[in-house]
N, C-alpha and C positions, 0 to 999 in steps of 0.2 A: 880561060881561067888558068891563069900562069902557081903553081904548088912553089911557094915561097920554102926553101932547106929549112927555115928557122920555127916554121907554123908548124905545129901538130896537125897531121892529118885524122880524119873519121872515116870508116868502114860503113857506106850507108847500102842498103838492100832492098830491092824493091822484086819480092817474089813473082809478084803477077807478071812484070815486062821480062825475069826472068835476069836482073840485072843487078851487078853490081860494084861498086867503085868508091873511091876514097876522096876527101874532099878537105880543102882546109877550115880548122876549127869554124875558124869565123864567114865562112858560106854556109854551114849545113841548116840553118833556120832556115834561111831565104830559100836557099836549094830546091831545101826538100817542098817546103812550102806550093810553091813554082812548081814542083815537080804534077806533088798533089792533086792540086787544083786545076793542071793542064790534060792528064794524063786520068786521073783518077776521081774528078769531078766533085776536090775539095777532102774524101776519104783520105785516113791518112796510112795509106798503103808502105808506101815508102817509106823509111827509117831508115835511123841508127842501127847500127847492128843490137841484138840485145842484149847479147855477153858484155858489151862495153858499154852500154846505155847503164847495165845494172853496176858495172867497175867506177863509172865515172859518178854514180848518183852518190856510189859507198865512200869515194875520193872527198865527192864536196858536202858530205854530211861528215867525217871525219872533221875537215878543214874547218868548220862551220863546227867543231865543238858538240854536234849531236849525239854522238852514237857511245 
């Protein structure tokens, strides 16, 4: 997995393996998904970080005229 300068990366964390790394925007469904389901038998252990899981939801509810 080559990190393209131009993609936004994401902060994903996965407590239990004690692990954590950055990933580009458009991997982190698949990723974590894959991750989940190999490692954590489908639970979804693994994430987004959640200080930026809560920034990005506040971004696209702005953007999206909600809030």
């Amino acid at each position: 997995m080559a990190e393209s300068d131009s993609e936004p990366t994401v902060p994903i964390r996965c407590e239990d393996c004690g692990t954590e790394t950055r990933l580009p925007l458009s991997e982190v469904g698949e990723t974590l998904e894959r991750h989940n389901d190999q490692r954590h038998g489908g639970e979804e252990i693994a994430r987004v970080d959640p200080a930026i899981a809560d920034q990005l939801a506040d971004l696209v509810a702005e953007d999206l005229d909600l809030l």
